[in-house]
C-alpha positions, 0 to 999 in steps of 0.5 A: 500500500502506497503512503497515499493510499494509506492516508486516504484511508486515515482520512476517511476519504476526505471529501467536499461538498459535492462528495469529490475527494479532495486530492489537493489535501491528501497530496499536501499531507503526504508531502508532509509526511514524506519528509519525517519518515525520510528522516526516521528511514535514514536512521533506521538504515543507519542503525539497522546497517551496523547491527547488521554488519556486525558479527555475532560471537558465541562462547562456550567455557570462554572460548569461541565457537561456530556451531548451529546457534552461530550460523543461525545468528549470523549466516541463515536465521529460517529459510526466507531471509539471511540474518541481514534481512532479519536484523533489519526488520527486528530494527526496524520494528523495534524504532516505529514501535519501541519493541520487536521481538525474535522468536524461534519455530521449528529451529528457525528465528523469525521477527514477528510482525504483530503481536500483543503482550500480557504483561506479568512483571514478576512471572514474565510476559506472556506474548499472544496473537503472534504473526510471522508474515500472513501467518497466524500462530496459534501459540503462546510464547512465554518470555523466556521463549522470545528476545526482547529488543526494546529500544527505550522506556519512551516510545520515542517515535511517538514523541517525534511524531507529535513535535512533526506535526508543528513542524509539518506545517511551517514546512507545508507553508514554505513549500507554497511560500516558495511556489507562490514567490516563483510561480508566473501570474498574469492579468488579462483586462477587458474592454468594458463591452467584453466584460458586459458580453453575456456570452462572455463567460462560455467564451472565456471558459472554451476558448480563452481559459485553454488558451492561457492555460497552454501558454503558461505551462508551455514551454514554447507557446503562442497566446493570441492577441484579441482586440479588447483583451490585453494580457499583463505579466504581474510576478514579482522580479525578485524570485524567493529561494527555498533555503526556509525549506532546507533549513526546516528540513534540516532541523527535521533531520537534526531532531531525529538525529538527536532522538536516536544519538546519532551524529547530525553530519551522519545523518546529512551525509556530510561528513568531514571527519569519518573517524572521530563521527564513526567512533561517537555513533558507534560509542553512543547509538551502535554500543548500547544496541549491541550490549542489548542484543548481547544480553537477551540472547545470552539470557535466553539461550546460555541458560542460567546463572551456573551456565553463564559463569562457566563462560557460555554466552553470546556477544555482538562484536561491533568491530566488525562495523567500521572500514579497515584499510590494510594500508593505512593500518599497516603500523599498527598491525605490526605493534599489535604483533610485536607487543604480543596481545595478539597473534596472526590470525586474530590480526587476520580476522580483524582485518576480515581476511581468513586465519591461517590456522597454523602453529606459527600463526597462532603464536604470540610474538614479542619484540626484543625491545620490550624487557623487564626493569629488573632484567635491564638492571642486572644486564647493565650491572654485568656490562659494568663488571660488577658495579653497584646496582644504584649508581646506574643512571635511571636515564639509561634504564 
């Protein structure tokens, strides 16, 4: 259903007296509407992009693994969509209703697309009238049989749609303050005989109106001069820009952007420090998404306290979002490796290459340069043939 058909029916088929909708209303909220949901789309596509990018490690007694839970999670969640596909939607979701949820069947995740909740706050939720796609359920899932992700406590589309609608206005105005300002207007006087002529009106409605029209909506066009009529060019020389246009809609964006902490130049697609705007998205909008889906689905699918201690859980690494370039990171692998936190192959996974898998690549390297205070002091000792310990400049150390 089209956005316009939509509002057709939201309004009741607005129509006029003589019972004709009244298209110019409904085109002119759609406008409206147009300009917020391209600023919450431009969120959601956002958001739902770096979730999506973002590998989902499982643990087992703290040690990685790739089993069924990890390709179910990252490579293929049912049999209709990859797990891109699903975070989406649960993303998606999540932000137009403040909460989506992920359910399991037959093996399967899938992100419901209606439900209704019976809140229980000490025996857990009970979700009912769930649908996946046309398909009605006729279950109840429990709590500990769904991963809730709920964005926050406000429903914070709710709060942008009641500021829009202040907004939508002064945006509806200046989009005809800029039409009206740039528009051609024409004034076509009669002779006083013309004007009295009771055939006047027929001849104005069949000839002379079609005839204006045509020639002020053509590009190339010829408008003939009759004896009593004169047309005149009445606009005004000084063109309006739109730039009260941009700058509400720029604050539209800004709003949103605001809402969901993700940063204004992201959102415009003006940006001039990747880097440092990467990091605050990610610090700010990314982390606690990621820390939220990380906790549900440990909860739900690690078991219970005893599981969890002895290291079984599930972590959305949001490493994997921003771009490496193998060469402007080509230093800093090398210090990676020569301090030794990590090996080859965990170097070669962060740069999205395969490990190696081999002896040499999983061990850990350490460079000479690196040695305790206590081994450069009794080095520099036996190099001094026995010279006392304190006399040894701490400058040389």
């Amino acid at each position: 259903m089209s956005i316009k058909t939509w509002f057709m029916d939201f309004l009741g088929n607005t129509k006029n007296e003589k019972g004709e909708i009244i298209e110019s209303v409904i085109e002119e909220k759609v406008q409206e509407i147009y300009y917020k949901e391209l600023a919450i789309q431009t969120a959601i596509t956002l958001i739902a992009n770096a979730i999506a990018k973002c590998e989902i490690k499982v643990y087992e007694k703290n040690k990685e693994v790739k089993n069924k839970t990890y390709y179910t999670l990252n490579v293929s969640p049912n049999k209709n969509e990859n797990s891109s596909q699903l975070w989406h939607k649960a993303i998606e979701k999540m932000v137009y209703d403040n909460e989506s949820i992920i359910l399991e069947v037959g093996e399967c995740l899938y992100c419901a697309n209606s439900y209704f909740v019976e809140e229980y706050p000490i025996r857990g939720n009970l979700y009912k009238g769930v649908a996946i796609g046309n398909l009605q359920l006729n279950k109840t899932f429990k709590s500990e049989e769904v991963f809730r992700l709920q964005l926050n406590n406000t429903h914070i589309k709710k709060l942008i749609d009641g500021l829009y609608e202040q907004y939508g206005e002064l945006m509806s105005y200046a989009a005809k303050n800029y039409k009206k300002s740039n528009g051609t207007k024409y004034k076509l006087v009669l002779d006083q005989v013309k004007a009295s002529d009771e055939n006047f009106q027929k001849t104005y409605r069949e000839v002379v109106q079609k005839q204006l029209k045509d020639f002020i909506e053509n590009e190339n066009a010829i408008y003939p001069q009759y004896k009593g009529y004169d047309l005149q060019d009445i606009s005004s020389s000084a063109n309006k820009d739109s730039s009260d246009f941009r700058n509400l809609r720029k604050e539209m964006f800004e709003i949103v952007a605001q809402a969901f902490q993700i940063p204004v130049s992201l959102m415009l697609g003006n940006i001039t420090n990747m880097n440092e705007i990467v990091k605050i998205f990610l610090t700010f909008c990314i982390d606690p998404i990621a820390d939220m889906i990380s906790e549900e689905i440990t909860r739900k699918t690690s078991g219970d306290y005893d599981d969890w201690v002895k290291g079984n859980y599930v972590k959305v690494d949001t490493s994997t979002i921003n771009h490496i370039d193998i060469l402007d990171v080509a230093e800093k692998v090398d210090k990676l490796i020569a301090s030794g936190p990590l090996c080859i192959d965990d170097i070669r996974e962060l740069l999205g290459m395969q490990p190696l898998n081999t002896d040499f690549s999983r061990q850990h390297w350490i460079t000479k340069n690196y040695d305790t205070v206590e081994n450069r002091l009794i080095g520099d000792v036996k190099k001094n043939e026995g010279g006392d310990i304190s006399e040894i400049s701490k400058n040389e150390i």
